[in-house]
Each structure stands twice: as structure tokens, then as C-alpha cells.
C-alpha positions in Angstrom: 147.4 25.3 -60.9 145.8 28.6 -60.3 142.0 29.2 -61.1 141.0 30.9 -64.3 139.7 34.6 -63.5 136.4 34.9 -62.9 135.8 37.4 -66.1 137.4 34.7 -67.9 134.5 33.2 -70.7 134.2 29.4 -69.8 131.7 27.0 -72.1 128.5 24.5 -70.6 127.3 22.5 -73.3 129.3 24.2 -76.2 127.6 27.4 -75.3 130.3 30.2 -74.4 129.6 32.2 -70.7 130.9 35.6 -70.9 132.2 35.2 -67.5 132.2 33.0 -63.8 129.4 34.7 -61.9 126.2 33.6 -61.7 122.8 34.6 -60.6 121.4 31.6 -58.9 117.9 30.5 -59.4 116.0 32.0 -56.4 112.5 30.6 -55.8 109.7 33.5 -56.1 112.2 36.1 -56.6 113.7 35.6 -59.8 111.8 36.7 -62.5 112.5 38.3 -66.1 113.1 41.9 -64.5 115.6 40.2 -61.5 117.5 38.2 -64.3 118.2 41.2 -66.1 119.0 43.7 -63.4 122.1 40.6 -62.8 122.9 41.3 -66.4 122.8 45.1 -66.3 125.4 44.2 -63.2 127.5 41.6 -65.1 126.1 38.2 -64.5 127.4 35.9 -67.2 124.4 33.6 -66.8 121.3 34.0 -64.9 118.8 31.4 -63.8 115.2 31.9 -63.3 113.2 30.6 -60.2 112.1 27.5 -60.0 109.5 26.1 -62.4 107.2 23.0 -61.9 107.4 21.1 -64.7 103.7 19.8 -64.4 102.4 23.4 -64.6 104.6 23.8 -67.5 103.5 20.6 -69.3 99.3 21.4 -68.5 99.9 25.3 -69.7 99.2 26.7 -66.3 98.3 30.1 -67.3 100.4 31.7 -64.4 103.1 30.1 -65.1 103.2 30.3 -68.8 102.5 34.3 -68.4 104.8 35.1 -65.0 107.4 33.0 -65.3 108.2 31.4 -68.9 108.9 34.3 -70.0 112.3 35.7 -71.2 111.9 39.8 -72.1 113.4 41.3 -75.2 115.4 43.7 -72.8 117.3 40.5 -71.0 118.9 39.7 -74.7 120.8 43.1 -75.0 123.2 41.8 -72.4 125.6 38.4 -73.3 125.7 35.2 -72.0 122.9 32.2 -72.0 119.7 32.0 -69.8 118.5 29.1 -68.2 114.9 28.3 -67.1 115.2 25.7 -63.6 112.5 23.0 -63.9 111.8 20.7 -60.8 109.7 17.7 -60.8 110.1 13.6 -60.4 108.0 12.6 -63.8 110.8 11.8 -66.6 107.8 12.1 -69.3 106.3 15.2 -68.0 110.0 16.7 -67.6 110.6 16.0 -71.7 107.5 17.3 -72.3 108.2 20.6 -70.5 111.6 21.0 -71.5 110.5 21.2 -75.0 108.0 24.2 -73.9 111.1 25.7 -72.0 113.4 25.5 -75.0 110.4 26.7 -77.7 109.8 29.5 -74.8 113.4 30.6 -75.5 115.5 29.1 -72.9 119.5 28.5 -73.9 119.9 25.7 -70.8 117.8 23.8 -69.1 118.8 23.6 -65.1 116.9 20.9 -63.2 116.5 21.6 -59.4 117.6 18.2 -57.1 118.3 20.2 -53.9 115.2 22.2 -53.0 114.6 21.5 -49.3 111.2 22.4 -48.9 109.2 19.7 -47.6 106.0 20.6 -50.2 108.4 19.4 -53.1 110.1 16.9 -51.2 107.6 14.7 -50.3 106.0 14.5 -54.0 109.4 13.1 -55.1 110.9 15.9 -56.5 114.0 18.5 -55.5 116.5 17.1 -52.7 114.4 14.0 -52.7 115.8 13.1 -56.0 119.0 12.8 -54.4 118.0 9.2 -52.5 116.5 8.3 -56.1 119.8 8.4 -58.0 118.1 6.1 -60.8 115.3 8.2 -61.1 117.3 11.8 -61.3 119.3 10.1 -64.1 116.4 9.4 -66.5 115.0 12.8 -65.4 118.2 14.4 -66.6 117.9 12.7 -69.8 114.6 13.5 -70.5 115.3 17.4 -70.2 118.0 17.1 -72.9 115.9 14.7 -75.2 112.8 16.8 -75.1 114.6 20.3 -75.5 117.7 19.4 -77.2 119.7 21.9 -74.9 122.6 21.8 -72.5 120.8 20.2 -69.3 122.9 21.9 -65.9 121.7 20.3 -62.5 121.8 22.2 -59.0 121.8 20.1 -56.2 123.0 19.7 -52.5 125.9 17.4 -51.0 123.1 15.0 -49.1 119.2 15.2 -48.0 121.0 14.8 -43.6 124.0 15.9 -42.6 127.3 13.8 -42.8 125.6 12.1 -46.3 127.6 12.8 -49.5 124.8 11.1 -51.7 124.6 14.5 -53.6 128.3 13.9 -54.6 127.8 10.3 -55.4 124.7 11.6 -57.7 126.4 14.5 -59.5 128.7 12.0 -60.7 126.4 9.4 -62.4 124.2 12.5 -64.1 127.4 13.6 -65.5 128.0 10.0 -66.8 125.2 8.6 -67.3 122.8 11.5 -68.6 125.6 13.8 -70.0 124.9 16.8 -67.7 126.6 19.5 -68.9 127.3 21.1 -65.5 126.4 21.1 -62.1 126.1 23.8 -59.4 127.0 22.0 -56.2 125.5 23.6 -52.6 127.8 21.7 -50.5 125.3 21.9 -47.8 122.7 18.9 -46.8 119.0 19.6 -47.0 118.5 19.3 -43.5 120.1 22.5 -42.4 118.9 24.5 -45.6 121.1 27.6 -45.7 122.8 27.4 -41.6 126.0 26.1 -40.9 129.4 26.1 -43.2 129.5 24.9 -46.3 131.7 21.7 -46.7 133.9 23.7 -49.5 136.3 20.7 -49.4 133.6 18.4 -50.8 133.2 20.5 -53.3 137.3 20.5 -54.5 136.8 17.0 -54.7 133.8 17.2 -56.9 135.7 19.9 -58.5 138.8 17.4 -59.7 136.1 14.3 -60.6 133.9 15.7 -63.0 135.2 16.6 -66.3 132.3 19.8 -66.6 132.3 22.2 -65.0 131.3 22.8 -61.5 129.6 26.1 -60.1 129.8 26.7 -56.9 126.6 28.1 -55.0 126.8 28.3 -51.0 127.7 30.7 -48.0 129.0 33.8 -50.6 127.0 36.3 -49.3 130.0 39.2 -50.2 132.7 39.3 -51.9 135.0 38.1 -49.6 133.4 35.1 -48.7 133.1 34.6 -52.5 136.7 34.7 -53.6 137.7 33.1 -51.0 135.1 29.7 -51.3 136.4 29.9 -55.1 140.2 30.1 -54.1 139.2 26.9 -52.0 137.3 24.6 -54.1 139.0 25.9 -57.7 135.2 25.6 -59.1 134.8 26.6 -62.7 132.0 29.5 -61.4 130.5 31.2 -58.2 126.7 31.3 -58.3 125.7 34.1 -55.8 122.0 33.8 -54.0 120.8 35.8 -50.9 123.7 37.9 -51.2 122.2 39.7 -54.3 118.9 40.5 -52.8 118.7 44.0 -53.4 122.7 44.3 -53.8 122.8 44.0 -57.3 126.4 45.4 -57.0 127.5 42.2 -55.6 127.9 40.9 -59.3 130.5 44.3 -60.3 132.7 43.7 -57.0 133.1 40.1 -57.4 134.0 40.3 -61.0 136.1 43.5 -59.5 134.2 46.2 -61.2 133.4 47.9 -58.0 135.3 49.2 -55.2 133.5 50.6 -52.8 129.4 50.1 -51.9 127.0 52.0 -53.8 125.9 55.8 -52.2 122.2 56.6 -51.4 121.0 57.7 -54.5 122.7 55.1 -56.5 120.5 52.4 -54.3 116.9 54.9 -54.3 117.7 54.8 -58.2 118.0 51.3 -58.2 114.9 50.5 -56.8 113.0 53.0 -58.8 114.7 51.0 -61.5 113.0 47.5 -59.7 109.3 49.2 -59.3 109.2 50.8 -62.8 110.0 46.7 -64.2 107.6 44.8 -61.6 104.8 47.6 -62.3 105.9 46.6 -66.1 105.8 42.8 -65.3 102.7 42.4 -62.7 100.9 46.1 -63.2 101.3 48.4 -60.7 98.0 46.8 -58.7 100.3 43.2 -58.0 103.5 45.0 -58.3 102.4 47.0 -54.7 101.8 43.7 -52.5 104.6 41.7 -54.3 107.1 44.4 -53.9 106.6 44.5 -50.2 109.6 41.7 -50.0 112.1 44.2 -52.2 112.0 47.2 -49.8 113.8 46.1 -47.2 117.0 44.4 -49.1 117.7 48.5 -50.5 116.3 50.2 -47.6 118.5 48.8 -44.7 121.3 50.1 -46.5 120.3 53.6 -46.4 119.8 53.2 -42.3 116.9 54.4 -41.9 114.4 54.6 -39.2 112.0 51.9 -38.3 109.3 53.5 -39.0 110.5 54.4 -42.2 110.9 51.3 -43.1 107.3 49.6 -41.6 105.9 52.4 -43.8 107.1 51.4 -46.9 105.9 47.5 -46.1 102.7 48.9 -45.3 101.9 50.9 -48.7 99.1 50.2 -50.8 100.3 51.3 -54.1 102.9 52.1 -56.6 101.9 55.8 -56.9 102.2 56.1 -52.7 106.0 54.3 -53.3 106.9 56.8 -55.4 106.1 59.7 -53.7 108.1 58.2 -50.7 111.1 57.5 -52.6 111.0 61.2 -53.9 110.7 62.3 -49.9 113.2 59.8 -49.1 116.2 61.5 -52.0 116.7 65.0 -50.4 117.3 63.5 -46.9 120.0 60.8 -48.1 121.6 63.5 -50.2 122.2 65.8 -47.1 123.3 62.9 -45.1 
């Protein structure tokens, strides 16, 4: 039976998804202002970074102002957002979930395949996965305390060869009425190396009766069409890939043929420091943006130089002036 286009609307939860593809959450990165440069790109959904659910349920004042946050801007675009909240406390997850829902959220994603040891060892991301009991009630607490569709994004195992990821995705589907789950058929162990084991993920594909969004090794477009051709998943949730290639989301959803010219990409950042000055001020926006320049740069082949002296600026203004240098040069090219 052949897979549903991926501009085809599908549902999580009763709540219609314009299309299949998916910004996934990425942890630091994605903010209100990388959320909706997805949208402006197509994404049918888009997941913010990671959230600790603790910081959430004391009113961390960081967190409450950086990254609970959905901006009027991101609801001119369709399709849902979801906030991902990690943490191992069924009680404190209820109680955030209900911040997260009053904060605006349309789904609540809970994170059971982070790999990082810091969140690991308090309990919480792929440890979960070893705590099947535990992930359950944590899964029912997010829907009982915001009263939204609860997705869950976790890995095939914590080592290689384990398949307790697919065991677990099952029982929070059954057991805590999961809505959906985006599968990274990957262990923990390897984090983002190796091949993903796509045929795991058919097989979760043909259990669960929600759907399944594939996230994993899709770094273009033909890598993703081909993983979804595979594994027949409901969605493709595309990570690293996007960094700074927003026009990932238009090719795979085959709006875009061909890769974006120079000034289409100096625009685009321009676009990216005009919203994180907007977000952060233009004081954090300098040191934070440091990370952005090369994901647009490297397209544009430029020196190494060039590129050390944009990781090296001090501030927005001296950015600016660069990218204005940097336009002539790429247009003669």
C-alpha cells in the first residue's frame, strides 16, 4: 500500500497537521524565531527545544522568558506547536504541562531519548527507556495536567542491539494513550553515528495504531524520501539537516528544486539576526549567534578567514556591516 504524500494533512490527537514534515526539537537551537523560520519554509509542525520540566514547574525566569514562549508571528503560519518537556517526576511533569498548555502549547512532546549523560543520570531522557513503568505514568501525567495530545520522541534502546525503545513505545501508546511517537531508530549509545535501523522502525510503523514520525539519518532530501519509502512512517522529522538549510523543508515537501543562490542564503541570515537581536537583544544575540554562521556561511565557500571572522565578532552592528561587504562579492561570483 503506498505511503500518503508527505503534503498530505494527517491528525495527532484529533488535531489536523497541514502536512508530514517536521521540525524536530533541537536542544539550544530551537527557539520561537527557529520554529517559525520552519513555518515560513513549510513545516507542518514544529517542536521547540527541550524544556526541563522542573524549571518549568519553579518559574525559572529563563526559561519562562527564553523558551516558553510561542510569538504572535509563529501563528500566521498552519499546523500545531508543540513544547518538548523532559524530566522523571510524574507530579512535577502534570504540573508543568499545565504551564506548557496555559503558555500556549497545542501538544505536549515528552523527550525519552536524550543521550546526554547530565539528563541521563537524574532519571530522565533515554534513561526512561529502562524505566518503562515510570515513562508510562510520566506520559499520563502530561495529558492529565495539560489536557493535550501528549507525542513521545524516543530512541530504539539506551546500547546497541536493545529494542527496549520499541517495546516502550508500545505500552505508552497503550497504556497512557500517546497520541504519537517520533521513533530515532538509533540507541543512545552511539548518539547520532551509525545507520539508522529503518527496519525497526516499519515494524513499529505496522504495530502502533498512531502515527509514527520518523526522525534519524535524513540529513537531505534524498536520504529523507528514501527512509520514508522504507519504513512507510506517518511523518519525517528533519534535525541537523535544517541547521541553517531552512530550504530542506520546501525540497522535501517538493517545493524546491534546486539549492538556494548566495543572496537568497545572506538574506536568510539577515532574516535569523534581525529575530535573535528581536528575541535575546542584539548584546546576547552576538555571542549566541556565533553557532548560526557557519551552517549559511559554508554554503557560500568562502575563505577561512572569512568565516573565523564572523565567529570572532563582537556585535550585531559589526555582522551587519560584514554581510553588506559579503553581498557584492557573492553577486559577481
Amino acid at each position: 500500500m503506498p505511503v500518503p504524500a508527505l503534503t498530505e494533512p494527517f491528525t495527532i490527537g484529533g488535531l489536523e497537521v497541514p502536512n508530514r514534515v517536521v521540525l524536530a526539537p533541537l536542544a539550544g537551537i530551537g527557539n520561537w524565531f527557529v520554529r517559525l523560520q520552519a513555518k515560513r519554509f513549510g513545516a507542518g509542525l514544529t517542536v521547540s527545544e527541550m524544556i526541563s520540566s522542573f524549571a518549568i514547574h519553579h518559574r525559572n525566569e529563563k526559561t519562562m522568558r527564553d523558551l516558553l514562549v510561542i510569538h504572535p508571528d509563529e501563528r500566521a503560519y498552519p499546523g500545531p506547536i508543540a513544547f518538548q518537556l523532559f524530566g522523571q517526576d510524574p507530579a512535577v511533569m502534570r504540573s508543568a504541562a499545565a504551564t506548557a498548555a496555559q503558555q500556549g502549547a497545542d501538544i505536549i512532546d515528552l523527550n525519552m531519548g536524550c543521550p546526554v549523560p547530565k539528563v541521563m543520570k537524574n532519571g530522565a531522557g533515554a534513561a526512561l527507556i529502562s524505566d518503562p513503568a515510570v515513562a508510562v505514568e510520566i506520559a499520563r501525567a502530561a495529558g492529565e495536567g495539560s489536557g493535550l495530545p501528549v507525542t513521545v520522541k524516543l530512541r530504539s534502546g539506551q546500547k546497541n542491539g536493545e529494542a527496549d525503545g520499541f517495546q516502550l513505545a508500545l505500552r505508552l501508546v497503550d497504556e497512557a494513550g500517546v497520541a504519537a511517537i517520533a521513533f530515532h531508530p538509533r540507541s543512545a549509545q552511539v548518539k547520532h553515528k551509525g545507520s539508522p535501523d529503518y527496519e525497526l522502525a516499519a515494524k513499529l510503523v505496522e504495530q502502533l495504531p498512531v502515527p509514527v514520525i520518523l526522525s534519524g539519518g535524513m540529513s537531505d532530501t534524498a536520504a529523507t524520501l528514501a527512509a520514508r519509502e522504507q519504513t512507510g512512517a506517518a511523518a519525517v522529522m528533519l534535525a541537523r539537516g535544517a541547521l541553517g538549510n531552512p530550504w530542506l523543508f520546501e525540497s522535501v515537501l517538493g517545493q524546491r528544486a534546486e539549492p538556494p543562490p548566495a543572496e537568497e542564503i545572506i538574506d536568510e541570515l539577515g532574516w535569523i539576526i534581525d529575530r535573535a537581536s528581536e528575541h535575546l537583544g542584539e548584546q546576547r544575540a552576538a555571542r549566541y549567534l556565533r553557532t548560526f554562521y557557519p551552517w549559511y556561511l559554508d554554503q557560500l565557500e568562502l575563505d577561512k578567514p572569512t568565516l573565523i571572522a564572523f565567529q570572532q565578532t563582537e556585535s550585531i552592528d559589526q555582522v551587519r556591516a560584514m554581510l553588506a561587504e559579503l553581498a557584492p562579492l557573492t553577486n559577481a561570483a
